[in-house]
N, C-alpha and C positions, 0 to 999 in steps of 0.2 A: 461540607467536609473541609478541613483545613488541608490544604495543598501539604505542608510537610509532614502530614502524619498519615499520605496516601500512596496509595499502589500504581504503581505506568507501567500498563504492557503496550510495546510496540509489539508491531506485528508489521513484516516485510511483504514486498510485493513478491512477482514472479520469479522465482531464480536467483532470491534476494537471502541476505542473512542481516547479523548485525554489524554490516559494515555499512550499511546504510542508513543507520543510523547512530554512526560512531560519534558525531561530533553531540550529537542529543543525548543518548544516554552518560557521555561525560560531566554535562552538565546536567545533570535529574540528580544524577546518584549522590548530591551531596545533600538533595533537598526530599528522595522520596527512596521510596521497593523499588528500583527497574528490574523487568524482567525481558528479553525477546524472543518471541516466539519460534521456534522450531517445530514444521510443519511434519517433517518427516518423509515419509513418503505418502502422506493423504493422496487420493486421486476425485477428492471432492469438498468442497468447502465445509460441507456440513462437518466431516470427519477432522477437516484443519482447526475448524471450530472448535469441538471437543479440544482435540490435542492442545492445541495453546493455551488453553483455562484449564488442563488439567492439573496443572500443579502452582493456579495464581490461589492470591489470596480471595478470602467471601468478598470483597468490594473493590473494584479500580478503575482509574481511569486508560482511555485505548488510546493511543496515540497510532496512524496504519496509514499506507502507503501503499497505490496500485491492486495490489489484487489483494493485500491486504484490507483493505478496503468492504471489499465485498466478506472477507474474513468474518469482519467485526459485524457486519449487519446480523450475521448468522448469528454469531455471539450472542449478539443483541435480540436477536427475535426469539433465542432459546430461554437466554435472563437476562430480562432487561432490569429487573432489580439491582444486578453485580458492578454492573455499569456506570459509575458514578459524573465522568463525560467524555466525549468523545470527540476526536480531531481525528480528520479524513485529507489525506492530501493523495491529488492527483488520482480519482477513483473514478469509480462508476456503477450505478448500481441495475442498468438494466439487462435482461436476459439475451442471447445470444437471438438474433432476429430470426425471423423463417425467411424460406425463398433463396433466392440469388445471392441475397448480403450475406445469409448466414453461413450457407455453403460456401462463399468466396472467403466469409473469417477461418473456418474450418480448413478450407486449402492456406492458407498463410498460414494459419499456428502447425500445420504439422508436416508447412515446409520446413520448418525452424527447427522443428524435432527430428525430422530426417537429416539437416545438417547438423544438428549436435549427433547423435548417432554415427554419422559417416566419418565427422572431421573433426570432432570433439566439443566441448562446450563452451572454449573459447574460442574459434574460430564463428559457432553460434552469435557466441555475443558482437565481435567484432560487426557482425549484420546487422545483427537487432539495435543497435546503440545508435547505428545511425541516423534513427531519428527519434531518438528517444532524449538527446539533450539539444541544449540550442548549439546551432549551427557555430558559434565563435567558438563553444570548448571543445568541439570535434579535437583539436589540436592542441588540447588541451593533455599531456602525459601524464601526468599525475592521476589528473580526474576519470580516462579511458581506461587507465590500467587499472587503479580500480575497482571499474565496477567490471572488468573482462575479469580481474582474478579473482573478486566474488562469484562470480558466475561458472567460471571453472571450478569453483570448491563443490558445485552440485554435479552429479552423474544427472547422466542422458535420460537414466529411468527414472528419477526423480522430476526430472523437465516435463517427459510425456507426461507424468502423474498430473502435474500441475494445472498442463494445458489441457487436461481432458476435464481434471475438474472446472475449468474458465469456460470450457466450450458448454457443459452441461449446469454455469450457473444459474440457479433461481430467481425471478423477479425479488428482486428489493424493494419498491414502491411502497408495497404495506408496512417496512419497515419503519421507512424513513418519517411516516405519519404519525409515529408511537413514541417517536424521541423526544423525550422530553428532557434530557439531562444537560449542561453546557457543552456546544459542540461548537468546533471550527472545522470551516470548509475551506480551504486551501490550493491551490495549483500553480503552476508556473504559465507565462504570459505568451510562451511559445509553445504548452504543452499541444501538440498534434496528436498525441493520443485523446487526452483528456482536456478539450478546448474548454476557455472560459464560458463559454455559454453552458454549458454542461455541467460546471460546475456553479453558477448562477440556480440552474434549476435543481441542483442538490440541496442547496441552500435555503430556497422558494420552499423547500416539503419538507426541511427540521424547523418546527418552531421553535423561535428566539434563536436561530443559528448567526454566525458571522461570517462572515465570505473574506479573503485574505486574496489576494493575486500578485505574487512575485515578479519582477519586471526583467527581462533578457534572465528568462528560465525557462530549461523545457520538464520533461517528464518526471526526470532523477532528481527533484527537488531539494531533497535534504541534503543529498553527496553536491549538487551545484552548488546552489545557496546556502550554505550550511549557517551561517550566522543567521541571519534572517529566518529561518525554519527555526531553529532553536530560540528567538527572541517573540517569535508566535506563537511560538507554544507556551513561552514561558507565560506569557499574558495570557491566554486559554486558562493554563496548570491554575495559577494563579485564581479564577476565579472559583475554583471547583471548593 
């Protein structure tokens, strides 16, 4: 498919809209369709799925982020024909674990939710951010303010919605073995969410993928690094 005669749907993480990928979609839109997804109030991936592709075009490429991420696998294991290629930054695509670990994810994501609830959704973010980028932009006011006022443009029941679909995600695995379109795997060099080994073995299970690792980045990729994000994608876009 020629890059300029194709379709880009981003598709945001948790809590996310399109401010995170403000600096990217400036530069597509003189070269493609951008579209980003508005999830709504889904409270499960599969239903974020629908929603998002409900009003793309028959063919495009995903460009996804965080929990976006697991978004597009869904996408993608419903029509992997629509799909033409895909870049994943900062994701992950396994189910939420049994036992101790899982139950201990479950008390953290909806200690998050009872703080957005009590104290509102910026006060939420203020917590969650903190390690969510690298440690030198903590002090960074441009880049915190941000993503806390992204994050404030979502109500508390939209939050819960999100992390209830995160807690009840599906194994991705048999996805990831079915890809065949040009994908890039991507992360930041300090993501503590989404470590580079992790995304190493995302990479390992798309064939013909490319692995990309950003250097003093944490999680919030695109809004840190924003040059850099949009210079990898442009070479991804590029080969589609």
């Amino acid at each position: 498919m020629n890059a300029k005669q194709s379709n880009l749907l981003f598709l945001p993480g948790l809590a996310c809209d399109g401010a995170v990928w403000a600096h990217q979609t400036r530069h597509f839109e003189s070269i493609a369709s951008v579209q980003v997804a508005d999830y709504g109030a889904s409270d499960s991936l599969q239903e974020m799925a629908r929603v998002a592709v409900s009003g793309a075009p028959e063919r495009f490429a995903i460009a996804a982020h965080s929990m976006g991420g697991r978004v597009a696998f869904e996408i993608f294991r419903n029509s992997p024909e629509r799909v033409v290629g895909l870049a994943l930054l900062d994701t992950a695509y396994r189910p939420r674990a049994a036992g101790e670990a899982g139950d201990r994810e479950r008390a953290e994501r909806m200690a998050l939710v009872e703080i957005a609830e009590a104290q509102g959704m910026r006060a939420m973010a203020r917590e969650w951010v903190q390690g969510m980028v690298h440690a030198e932009r903590l002090s960074d006011e441009p880049l915190i303010n941000s993503i806390l006022d992204m994050f404030a443009r979502k109500t508390p029941a939209t939050f819960r919605a999100q992390e209830t679909a995160l807690l009840n995600r599906p194994d991705a695995a048999p996805v990831l073995a079915i890809i065949r379109c040009p994908a890039l795997v991507l992360c930041g060099r300090e993501d503590t969410w989404g470590p580079v080994a992790q995304h190493e073995d995302i990479a390992s299970r798309i064939s013909g993928s490319k692995l990309a690792i950003l250097e003093r980045c944490g999680h919030m990729a695109p809004m840190e690094r924003p040059e850099e994000v949009t210079a990898a994608l442009s070479r991804w876009f590029g080969e589609l």
